[in-house]
Structure formats: C-alpha cells, structure tokens
C-alpha positions, -999 to +999 in steps of 0.1 A: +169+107+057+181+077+074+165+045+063+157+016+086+166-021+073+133-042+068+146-064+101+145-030+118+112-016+110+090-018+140+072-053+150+042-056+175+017-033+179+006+001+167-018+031+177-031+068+163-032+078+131+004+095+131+020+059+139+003+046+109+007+072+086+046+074+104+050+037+097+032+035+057+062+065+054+090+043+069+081+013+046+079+026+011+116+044+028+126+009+037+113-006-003+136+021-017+168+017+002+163-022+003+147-028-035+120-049-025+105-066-055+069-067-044+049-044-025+010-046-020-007-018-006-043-024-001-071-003+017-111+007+016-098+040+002-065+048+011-080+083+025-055+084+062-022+070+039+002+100+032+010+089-002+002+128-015+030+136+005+064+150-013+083+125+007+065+094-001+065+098-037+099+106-037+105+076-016+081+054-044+102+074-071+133+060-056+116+022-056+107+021-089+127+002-116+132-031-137+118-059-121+096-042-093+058-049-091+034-031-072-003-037-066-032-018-050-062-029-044-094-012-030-132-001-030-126+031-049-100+053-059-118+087-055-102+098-029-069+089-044-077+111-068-089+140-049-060+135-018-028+124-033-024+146-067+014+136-063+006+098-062-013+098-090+011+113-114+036+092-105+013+063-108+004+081-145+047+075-150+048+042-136+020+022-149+038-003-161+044-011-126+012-015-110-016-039-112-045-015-099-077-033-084-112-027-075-135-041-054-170-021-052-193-037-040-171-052-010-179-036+024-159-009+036-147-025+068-143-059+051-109-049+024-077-055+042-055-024+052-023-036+050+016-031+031+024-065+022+061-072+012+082-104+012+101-096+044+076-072+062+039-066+069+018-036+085-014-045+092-046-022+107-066-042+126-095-009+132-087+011+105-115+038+121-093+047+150-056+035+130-050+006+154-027-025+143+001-048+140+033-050+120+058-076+120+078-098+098+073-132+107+071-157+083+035-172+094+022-131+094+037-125+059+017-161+049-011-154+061-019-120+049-005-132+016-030-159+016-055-130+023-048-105-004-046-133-028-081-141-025-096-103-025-073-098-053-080-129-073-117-136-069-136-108-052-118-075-075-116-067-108-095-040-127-101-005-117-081+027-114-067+031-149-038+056-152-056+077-179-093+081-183-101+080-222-129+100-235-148+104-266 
C-alpha cells in the first residue's frame, strides 16, 4: 500500500460516505508511515468510521509505539463495541496509549467529528450525509485544537475502559 505524506493528504472539501471513510483510512495510513505523535479521533459514535476494518487496525498497529498518544472522545462507545471487534482488541493491547472519553449527555449533532493531528485535520461538517473539510493549515489545526480541548477538558469525563470488571 502506498502511503501519502501528511502535505499530500487531500485539502478542501469532501462528500459521501466512501470519501470520508476513504480519507479516516488514508490518515491513520499517513500516522503510521509518518509517526505522528498525537492523533485525536473524536465522533457522536464513531458508527460510519471503518476502524473494524483489517486495514485500519493494521494501519493503527503499525502507529503504535513509545511516545505516541491517542485520544477518543465521544457520546458512547456501543457501537464501537458492536461494529469494530478488531478495534477494540487492539485498543484492549494498547491502552496505555489512549485517553478514552465520554460525553453523554452532549447532543448528538453537537461532539466534533474530526482526526486531529499536528500537521493535518479532517473535519465533517454534516456528519448525517458525511460532508466536510480537511486541510492542514495552521489556523484549521488551531482552531479545532482549541475545540477538542474544551469538549475534552470540561464537557467529558472518562469512559470506554479497555476491560469491563465484574463481580
């Protein structure tokens, strides 16, 4: 698979659900071959991302080491849990890496949809109809930065634990 350099993953505008699933593959590609440090991937529920797929986890596989930090954030994980099998087991591995977070009673519509990373961003604007922007210009990265900061800093709480421990 050939990998695209963050300064050649797509900028401007995006459509359809097989761009943005097209483009979420293309990124966590991009954070392997590149090493990106810091990753954010935040949604309502992460149900249209392909991060089940055989690819992306591989790709997410290849990501992972020393020094990397990832962070989700949504309103619930269920259908994590019931979609991406493959996801979840390697989130099970690679806890260590991930700050999982949880905002429940934030509306829907209202929790970003975006891949944040130093150099890139993707963006969905409608997530309904899969409709958004990516780019990698400094005042974009900023600004949705700035964004995530605050959902993930005063309006979530820890959620999504990588084992559930009973009684």
């Amino acid at each position: 698979m050939t990998v695209a350099p963050t300064h050649l993953l797509p900028q401007g505008r995006f459509q359809g659900r097989e761009a943005f699933q097209q483009l979420v593959r293309d990124a966590l590609a991009t954070a392997a071959a590149e090493g990106w440090r810091e990753i954010i991937l935040s949604d309502a529920d992460f149900h249209d991302w392909p991060l089940g797929e055989r690819a992306v986890v591989e790709s997410l596989q290849a990501w992972a080491g020393s020094g990397r930090r990832m962070t989700l954030l949504a309103c619930q994980y269920d259908d994590v849990l019931r979609r991406h099998a493959r996801f979840v087991q390697w989130r099970r591995t690679w806890d260590h890496l991930l700050t999982c977070r949880r905002s429940a009673a934030a509306d829907r519509l209202d929790v970003p949809s975006v891949i944040w990373s130093p150099g890139w961003v993707l963006q969905r604007l409608d997530p309904e109809r899969c409709n958004g922007v990516t780019g990698a210009e400094p005042e974009r990265r900023v600004l949705q930065r700035e964004s995530l900061n605050e959902w993930l800093h005063n309006k979530s709480s820890p959620g999504f634990p990588a084992t559930t421990l009973g009684l």
